[in-house]
N, C-alpha and C positions, 0 to 999 in steps of 0.2 A: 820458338824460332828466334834467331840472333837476327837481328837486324842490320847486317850488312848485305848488303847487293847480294855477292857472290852465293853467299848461306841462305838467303833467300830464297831464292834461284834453286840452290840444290834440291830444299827442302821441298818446293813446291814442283820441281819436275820428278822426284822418289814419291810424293803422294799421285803426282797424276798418270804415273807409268802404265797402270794396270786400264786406264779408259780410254788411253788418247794414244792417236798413231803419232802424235809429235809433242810430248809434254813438256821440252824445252821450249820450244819454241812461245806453246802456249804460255808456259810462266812469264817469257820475257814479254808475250804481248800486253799480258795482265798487269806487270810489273811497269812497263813503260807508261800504260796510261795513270797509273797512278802518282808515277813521281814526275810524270810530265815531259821528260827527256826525250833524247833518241835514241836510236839504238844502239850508237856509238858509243855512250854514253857508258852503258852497261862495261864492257870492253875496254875503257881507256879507266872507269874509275871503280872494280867491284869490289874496292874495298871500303866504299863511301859507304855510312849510314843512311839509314830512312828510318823517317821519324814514327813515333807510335803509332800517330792516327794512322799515319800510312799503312805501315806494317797491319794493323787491323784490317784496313780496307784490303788490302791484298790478301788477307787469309778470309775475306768473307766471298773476294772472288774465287778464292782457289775452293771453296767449301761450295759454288755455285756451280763452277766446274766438272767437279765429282758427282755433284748429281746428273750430270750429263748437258746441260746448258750448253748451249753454241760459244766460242769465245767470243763472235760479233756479238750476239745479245747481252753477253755480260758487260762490254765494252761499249758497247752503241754504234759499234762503228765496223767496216768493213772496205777495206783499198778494193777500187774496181778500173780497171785501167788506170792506174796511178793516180787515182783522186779518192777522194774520201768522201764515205758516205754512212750518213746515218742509218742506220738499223733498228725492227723494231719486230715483236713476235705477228704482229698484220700482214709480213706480207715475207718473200722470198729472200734469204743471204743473198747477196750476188754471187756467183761463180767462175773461178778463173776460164772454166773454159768457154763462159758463153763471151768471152775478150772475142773468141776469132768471128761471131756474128757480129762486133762491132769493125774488125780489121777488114772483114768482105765489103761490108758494105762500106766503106771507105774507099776500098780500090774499082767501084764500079765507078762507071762514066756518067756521072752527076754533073747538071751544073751547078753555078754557086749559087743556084736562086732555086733549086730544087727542094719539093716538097713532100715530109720525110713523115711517116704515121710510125708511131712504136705503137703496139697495140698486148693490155697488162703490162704497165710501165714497172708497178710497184714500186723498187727506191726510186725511181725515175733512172737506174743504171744507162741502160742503152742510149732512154733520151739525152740525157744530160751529156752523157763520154762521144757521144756525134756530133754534140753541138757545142762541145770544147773543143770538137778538133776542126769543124766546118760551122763555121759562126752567122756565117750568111744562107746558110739552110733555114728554111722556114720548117720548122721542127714543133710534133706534135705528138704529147701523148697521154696515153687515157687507161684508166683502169674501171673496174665496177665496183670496190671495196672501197666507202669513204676516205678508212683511214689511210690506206694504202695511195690516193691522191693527197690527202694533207703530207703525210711523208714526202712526197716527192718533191711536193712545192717547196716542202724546207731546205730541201738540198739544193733543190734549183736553185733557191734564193741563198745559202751559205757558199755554193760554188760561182753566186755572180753568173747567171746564164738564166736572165728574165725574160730572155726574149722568146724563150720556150715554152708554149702552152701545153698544160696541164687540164685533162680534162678528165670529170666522172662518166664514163660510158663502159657499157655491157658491148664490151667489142667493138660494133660501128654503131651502135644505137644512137649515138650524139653525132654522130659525123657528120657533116652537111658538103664535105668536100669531096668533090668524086674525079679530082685528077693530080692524085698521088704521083710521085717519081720513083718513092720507095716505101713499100710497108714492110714493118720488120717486127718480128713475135717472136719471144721466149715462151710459149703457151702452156699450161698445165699438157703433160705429156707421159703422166706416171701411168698401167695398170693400177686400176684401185685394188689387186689382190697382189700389189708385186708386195713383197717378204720384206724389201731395205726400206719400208715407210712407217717399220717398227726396230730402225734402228740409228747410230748417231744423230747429227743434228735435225733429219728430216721429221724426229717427232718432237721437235718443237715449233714445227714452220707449219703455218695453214696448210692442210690435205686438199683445199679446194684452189689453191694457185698451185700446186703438186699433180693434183690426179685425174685423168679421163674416164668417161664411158669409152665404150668399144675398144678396149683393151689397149686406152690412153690415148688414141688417136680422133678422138670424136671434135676437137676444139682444133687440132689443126689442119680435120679436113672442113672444117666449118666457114676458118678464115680463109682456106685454100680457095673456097666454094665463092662466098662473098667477095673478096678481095677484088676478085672481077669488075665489078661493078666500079671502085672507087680507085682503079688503077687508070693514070693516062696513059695511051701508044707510048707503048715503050717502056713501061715502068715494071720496076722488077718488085717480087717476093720475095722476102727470105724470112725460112724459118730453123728455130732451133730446134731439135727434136731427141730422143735417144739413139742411143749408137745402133741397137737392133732397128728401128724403124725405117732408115734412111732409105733402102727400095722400096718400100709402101709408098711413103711422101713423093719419091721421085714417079713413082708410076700414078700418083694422083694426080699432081700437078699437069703431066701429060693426057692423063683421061678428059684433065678440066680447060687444054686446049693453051696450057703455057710452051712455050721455047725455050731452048737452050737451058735445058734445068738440067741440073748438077749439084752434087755434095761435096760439102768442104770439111775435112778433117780439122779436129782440135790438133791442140800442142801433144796432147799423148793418145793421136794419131788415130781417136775414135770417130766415124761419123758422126759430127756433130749438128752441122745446118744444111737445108738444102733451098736453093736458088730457084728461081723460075722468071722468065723475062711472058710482058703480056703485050700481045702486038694488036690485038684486035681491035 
């Protein structure tokens, strides 16, 4: 492989054609962490060099690739609402489309002194992208995977947002607070017999921040069920779910005596979260 930009680039999006639904893009991302630039960069200079070591390091990514590797893992990192987060095989990629459970509960009628539960933070995504946009939210959130709470705390602390607790808990097992304004969950939500958990990047991500009993629904009718208890008058749920579940959840949260519950559509217009406001 010639060791300009441009040649690089080709060379490493013709091996990865055959594995990846975007193997430009993957080479540039691979490409960019190594020589450090942006992506502009690529585009204004590809007929710039990179140096040996480099050139190595990019062909030991692109050979980590091929074996099917996530690109955040190869990279460490992964954009989640325009911020950047470390990544690590402990706990969940973020995903573009759980952005719109950040943008809902953004547009609810919060105040600024409202108190916000993520519950299964992992990178700490949710917690952290709520409390960069609403900094006087008393923001809280908890995992039951060691590592999966040190992760979070790093990001917390490389994105400067300490004011954010970070806690090890099995759901609400640590909680001592029981007047929430908003609880919000990305929850394991897979069938454990669904087919796609033996294929792209989900078989390199824990099966246990992935997969439910009761044909995936078991953990978010658990928190549906709980949530009661540590929600104040007025304070809403929201969860993220699969695009098939979304009238299950909504006819739960009405069985378990919520209001005004509703589904909000991702960017590519799938049921993605659904709401429940608790009055009692």
């Amino acid at each position: 492989m010639q060791l300009i930009i441009v040649k690089a680039l080709e060379w490493a999006s013709s091996q990865l054609m055959d594995i990846s639904d975007t193997p430009q893009l993957d080479a540039e991302i691979m490409l960019l962490h190594v020589i450090n630039k942006s992506r502009a960069y690529l585009y204004t200079w590809p007929d710039n060099s990179i140096s040996s070591e480099q050139g190595s390091e990019f062909k030991r990514m692109v050979a980590k690739r091929l074996e099917g590797n996530p690109i955040a893992h190869i990279v460490g990192e992964r954009e989640f609402w325009s911020l950047p987060f470390r990544v690590n095989p402990t706990t969940l990629i973020p995903r573009p489309d759980t952005e719109i459970l950040v943008e809902t509960a953004l547009n609810l009628p919060l105040s600024d002194s409202a108190r916000v539960l993520d519950l299964g933070t992992g990178t700490g995504a949710i917690a952290l992208a709520l409390a960069h946009e609403r900094p006087s939210w008393r923001m809280i959130g908890v995992d039951k995977v060691t590592d999966a709470v040190e992760l979070a705390k790093l990001n917390r602390q490389l994105l400067k947002l300490e004011h954010v607790e970070i806690l090890q808990s099995d759901w609400f097992d640590a909680i001592s607070c029981y007047d929430f304004n908003l609880i919000v969950s990305n929850p394991p939500y897979i069938d454990e017999q669904d087919h796609h958990l033996h294929e792209g990047d989900v078989r390199f991500e824990p099966q246990s921040a992935l997969t439910a009993s009761e044909s995936g629904f078991a953990d978010l009718y658990h928190i549906a069920a709980a949530a009661r208890d540590y929600l104040a008058p007025g304070g809403y749920l929201l969860l993220e779910h699969g695009y098939q579940q979304a009238i299950s959840v909504r006819n739960k949260l009405i069985e378990l005596g919520y209001e005004n519950v509703s589904t909000v559509r991702d960017f590519g217009s799938n049921d993605r979260c659904t709401l429940g406001r608790w009055s009692r």
